[in-house]
N, C-alpha and C positions, 0 to 999 in steps of 0.2 A: 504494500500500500504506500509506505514513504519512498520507495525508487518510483511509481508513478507519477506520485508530485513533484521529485528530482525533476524524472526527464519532461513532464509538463514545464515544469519553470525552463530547462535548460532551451526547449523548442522558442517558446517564446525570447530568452534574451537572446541564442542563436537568432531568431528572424530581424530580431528589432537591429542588433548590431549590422547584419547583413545589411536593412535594408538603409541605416543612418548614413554605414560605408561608401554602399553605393551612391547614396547623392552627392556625400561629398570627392568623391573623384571627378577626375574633368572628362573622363568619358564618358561618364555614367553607366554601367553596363549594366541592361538588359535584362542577363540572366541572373547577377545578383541581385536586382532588385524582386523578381521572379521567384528565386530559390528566397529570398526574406519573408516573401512576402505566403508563399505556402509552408513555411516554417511556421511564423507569428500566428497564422489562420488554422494549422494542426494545434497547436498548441492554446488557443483559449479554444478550440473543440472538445480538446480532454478536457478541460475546467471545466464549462460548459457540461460536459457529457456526467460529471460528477456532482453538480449540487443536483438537488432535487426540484422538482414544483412546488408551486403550494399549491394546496389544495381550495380550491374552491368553492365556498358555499353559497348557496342558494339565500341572501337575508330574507327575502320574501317570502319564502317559505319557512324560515324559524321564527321572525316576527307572528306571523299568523299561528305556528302553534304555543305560542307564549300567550298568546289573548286565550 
């Protein structure tokens, strides 16, 4: 469970470094922007994919069985 959250964090600060690198060169390449940029977007997918919903309720329907 904690080497998940490692390689979670690690995808996201690989992506973000990638893609900061890439602007600031004067060619700007391409593919590092590219490979950042599906780094940083894998990586809050696993966060993402790890909290939960909430849950939903209906208030109109528990206000009315409260009356």
């Amino acid at each position: 469970m904690k080497n998940n959250r490692i390689y979670t964090i690690a995808f996201i600060v690989i992506g973000s470094i990638l893609v900061i690198y890439s602007q600031g060169d004067i060619k700007n390449e391409l593919v590092l922007v590219l490979l950042g940029i599906v780094f940083l977007m894998f990586g809050l997918f696993r966060i993402n994919s790890g909290i939960s919903s909430k849950k939903i309720e209906d208030e109109y329907i528990k206000s009315e069985e409260e009356e």
